[in-house]
C-alpha positions in Angstrom: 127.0 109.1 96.6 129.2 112.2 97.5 127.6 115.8 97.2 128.2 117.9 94.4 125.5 120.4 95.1 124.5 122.5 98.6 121.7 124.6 98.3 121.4 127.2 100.9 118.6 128.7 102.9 119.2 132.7 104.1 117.4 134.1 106.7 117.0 132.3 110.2 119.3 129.4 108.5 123.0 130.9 106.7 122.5 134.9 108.6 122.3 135.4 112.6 120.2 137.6 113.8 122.2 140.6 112.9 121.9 139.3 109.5 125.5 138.6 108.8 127.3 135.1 107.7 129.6 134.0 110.8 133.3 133.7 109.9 132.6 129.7 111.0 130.3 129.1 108.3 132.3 131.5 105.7 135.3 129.2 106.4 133.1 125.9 106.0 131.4 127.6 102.6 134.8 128.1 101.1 136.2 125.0 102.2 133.3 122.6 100.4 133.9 125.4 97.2 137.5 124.7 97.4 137.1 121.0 97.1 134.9 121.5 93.5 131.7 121.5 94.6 128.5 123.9 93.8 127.2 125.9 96.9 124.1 128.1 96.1 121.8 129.9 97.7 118.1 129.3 98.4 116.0 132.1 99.0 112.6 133.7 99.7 114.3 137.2 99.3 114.6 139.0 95.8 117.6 138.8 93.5 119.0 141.9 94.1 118.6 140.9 97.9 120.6 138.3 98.0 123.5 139.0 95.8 125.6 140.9 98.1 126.0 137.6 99.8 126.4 135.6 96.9 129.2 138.1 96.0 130.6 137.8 99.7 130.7 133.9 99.2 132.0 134.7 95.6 129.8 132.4 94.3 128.8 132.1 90.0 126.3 130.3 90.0 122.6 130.3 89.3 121.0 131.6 92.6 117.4 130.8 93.8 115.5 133.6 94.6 111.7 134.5 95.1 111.1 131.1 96.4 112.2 129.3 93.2 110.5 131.8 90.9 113.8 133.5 89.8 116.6 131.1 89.1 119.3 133.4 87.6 123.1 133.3 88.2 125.1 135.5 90.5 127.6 137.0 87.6 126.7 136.2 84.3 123.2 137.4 85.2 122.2 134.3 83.2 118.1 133.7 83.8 117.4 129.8 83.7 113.7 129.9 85.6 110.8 132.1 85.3 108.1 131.5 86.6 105.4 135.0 87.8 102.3 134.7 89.4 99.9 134.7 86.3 98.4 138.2 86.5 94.4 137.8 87.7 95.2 135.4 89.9 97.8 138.2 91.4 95.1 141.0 91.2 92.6 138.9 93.1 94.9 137.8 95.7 95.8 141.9 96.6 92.6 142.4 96.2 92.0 139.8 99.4 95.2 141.5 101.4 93.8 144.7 100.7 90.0 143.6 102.0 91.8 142.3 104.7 93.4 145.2 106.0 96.9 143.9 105.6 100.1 145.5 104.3 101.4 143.5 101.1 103.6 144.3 98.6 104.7 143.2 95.1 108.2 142.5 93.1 108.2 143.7 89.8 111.2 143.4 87.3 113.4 142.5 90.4 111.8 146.0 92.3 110.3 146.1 95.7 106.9 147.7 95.1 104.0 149.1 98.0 101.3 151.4 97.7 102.4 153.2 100.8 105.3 152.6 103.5 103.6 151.3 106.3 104.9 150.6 109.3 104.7 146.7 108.1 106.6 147.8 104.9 109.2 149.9 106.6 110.5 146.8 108.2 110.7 144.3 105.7 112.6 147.1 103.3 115.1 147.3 106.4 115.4 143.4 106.5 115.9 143.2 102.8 118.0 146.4 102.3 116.1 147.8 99.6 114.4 150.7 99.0 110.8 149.8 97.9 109.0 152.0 95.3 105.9 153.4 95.7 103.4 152.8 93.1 99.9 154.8 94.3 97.3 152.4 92.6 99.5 149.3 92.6 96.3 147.5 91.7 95.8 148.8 88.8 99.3 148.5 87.8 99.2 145.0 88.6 96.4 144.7 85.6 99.3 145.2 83.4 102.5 144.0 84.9 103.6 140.4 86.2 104.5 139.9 89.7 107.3 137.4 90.1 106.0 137.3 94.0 103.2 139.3 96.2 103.6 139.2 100.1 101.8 140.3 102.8 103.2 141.0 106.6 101.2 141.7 109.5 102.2 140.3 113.0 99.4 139.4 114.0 99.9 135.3 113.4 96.8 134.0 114.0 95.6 135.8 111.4 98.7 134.8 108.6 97.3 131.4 109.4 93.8 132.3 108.7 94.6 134.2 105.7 96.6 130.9 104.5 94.0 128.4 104.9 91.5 131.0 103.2 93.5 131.3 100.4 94.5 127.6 100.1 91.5 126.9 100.0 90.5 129.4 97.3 93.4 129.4 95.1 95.8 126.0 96.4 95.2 124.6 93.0 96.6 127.5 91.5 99.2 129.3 93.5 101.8 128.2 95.5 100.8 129.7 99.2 103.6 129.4 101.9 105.1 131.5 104.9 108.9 132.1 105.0 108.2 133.4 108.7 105.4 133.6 111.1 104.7 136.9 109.8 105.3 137.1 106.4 102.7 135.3 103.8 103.9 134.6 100.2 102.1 133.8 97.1 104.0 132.7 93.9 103.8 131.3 90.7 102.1 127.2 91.3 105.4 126.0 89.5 107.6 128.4 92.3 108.9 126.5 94.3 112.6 125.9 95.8 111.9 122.1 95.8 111.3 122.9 91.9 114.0 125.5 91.7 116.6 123.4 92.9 116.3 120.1 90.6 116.5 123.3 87.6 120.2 123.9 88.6 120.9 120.5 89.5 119.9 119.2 86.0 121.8 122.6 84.4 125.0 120.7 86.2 124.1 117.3 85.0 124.0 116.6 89.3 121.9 113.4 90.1 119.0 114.0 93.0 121.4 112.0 95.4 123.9 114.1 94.9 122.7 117.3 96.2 121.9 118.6 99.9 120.2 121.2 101.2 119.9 123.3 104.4 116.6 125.4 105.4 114.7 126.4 108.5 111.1 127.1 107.6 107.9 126.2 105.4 108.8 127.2 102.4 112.0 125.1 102.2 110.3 121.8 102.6 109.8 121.2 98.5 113.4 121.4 98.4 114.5 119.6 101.6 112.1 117.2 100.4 113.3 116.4 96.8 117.5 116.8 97.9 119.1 113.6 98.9 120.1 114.9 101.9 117.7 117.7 103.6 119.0 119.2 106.7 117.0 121.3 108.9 118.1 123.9 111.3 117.7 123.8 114.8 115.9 126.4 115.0 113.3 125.4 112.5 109.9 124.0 113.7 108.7 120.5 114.3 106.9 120.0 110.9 110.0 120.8 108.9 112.2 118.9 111.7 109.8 116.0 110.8 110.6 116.7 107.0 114.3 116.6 107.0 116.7 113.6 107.4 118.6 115.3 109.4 118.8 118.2 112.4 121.7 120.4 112.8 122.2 123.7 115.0 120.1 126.7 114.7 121.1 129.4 113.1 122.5 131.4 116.0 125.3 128.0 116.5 126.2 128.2 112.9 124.3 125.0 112.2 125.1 125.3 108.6 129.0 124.9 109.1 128.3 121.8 111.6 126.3 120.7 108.7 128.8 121.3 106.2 131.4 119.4 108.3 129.7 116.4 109.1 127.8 116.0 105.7 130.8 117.4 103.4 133.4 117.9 104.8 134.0 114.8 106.8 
């Protein structure tokens, strides 16, 4: 069957390293647009994060954001998924980050929110381009308020990867648990997910399964490389999600998404 829907990963798969689209893949983005069919993005970052490149691509259409949490389009402002981390289960998991020594943060109402800007903070407001607010006793706060994501960064990997098996472990049933990088551990709503996300705005379009292929780099885009009929990942991505994908293109640095776009589209 011929594609109808691309759903696009952001960071380390669409952006360089600068965090720019390349004029290759703009050109290949426009082109599969041009010829009627859907191109979206798929993305850890908030909304309001990733809207300046929908609005570069000029795309209308719902956008995936917070891991799948947030489906809501790029122009109408149109919400078609919802889906927060229920709110105990959110205050117990900073209440582990917090034990833990760990900078995390929460997104309320589409805001970046920390209890202070740590160094850890500092950079992922940089990579996002948002300017978080500071909310003193964000725990508290928490008590009363639904996070649509919490995340915690430290670079110290080893232990991301022990603070992901511990809370698998304590809350896998319940949450969704994923890293986007190395360094960055999410937790979402257990019915977040892009894999979810994605058949949501393939079924708003009437676009069968088969019909729709996607393009990611890292853990949290193998639900949806998974469920798309065609799931491409990047070059750049590691083994597991390699392993995952029906197909491997160039990392993210070669513009693998246009050579994906022009061999699986295009062509």
């Amino acid at each position: 069957m011929s594609i109808k829907l691309v759903a696009i990963d952001l960071d380390d798969t669409l952006l360089d390293s600068g965090l720019k689209i390349s004029e290759k893949c703009i050109n290949a983005i426009q082109q599969v647009q041009q010829k009627g069919i859907l191109v979206t993005l798929a993305t850890g970052r908030m909304f309001r994060s990733a809207l300046p490149y929908a609005n570069e691509l000029q795309m209308d259409i719902p956008l995936i954001t917070y891991q799948g949490a947030l489906v809501k389009n790029s122009l109408s402002q149109e919400t078609l998924y919802y889906k927060p981390v229920p709110g105990e289960l959110g205050t117990e998991a900073m209440q582990y980050f917090a034990g833990a020594g760990v900078h995390y943060q929460c997104y309320f109402g589409d805001q970046l929110c920390m209890e202070s800007l740590s160094a850890e903070g500092r950079f992922y407001s940089e990579l996002a381009g948002i300017e978080p607010l500071i909310i003193a006793d964000i725990l508290n706060y928490s008590k009363h308020n639904e996070a649509l994501k919490i995340l915690a960064v430290s670079f110290d990997e080893k232990l991301i990867l022990d603070m992901e098996k511990h809370l698998n472990q304590r809350f896998g049933s319940m949450l969704n648990i994923t890293r986007s990088k190395p360094y960055f551990l999410e937790i979402m709503n257990r019915s977040a997910n892009k894999g979810i996300a994605l058949k949501i705005v393939a079924d708003h379009y009437n676009i069968a399964r088969e019909e729709v292929l996607a393009v990611g780099d890292s853990y949290n885009d193998l639900n949806m490389l998974e469920w798309a009929g065609t799931g491409i990942a990047m070059g750049n991505a590691p083994d597991v999600v390699k392993a995952a994908a029906d197909f491997v293109t160039l990392s993210n640095e070669e513009e693998g998404v246009a050579e994906a776009l022009i061999n699986f589209v295009l062509n």
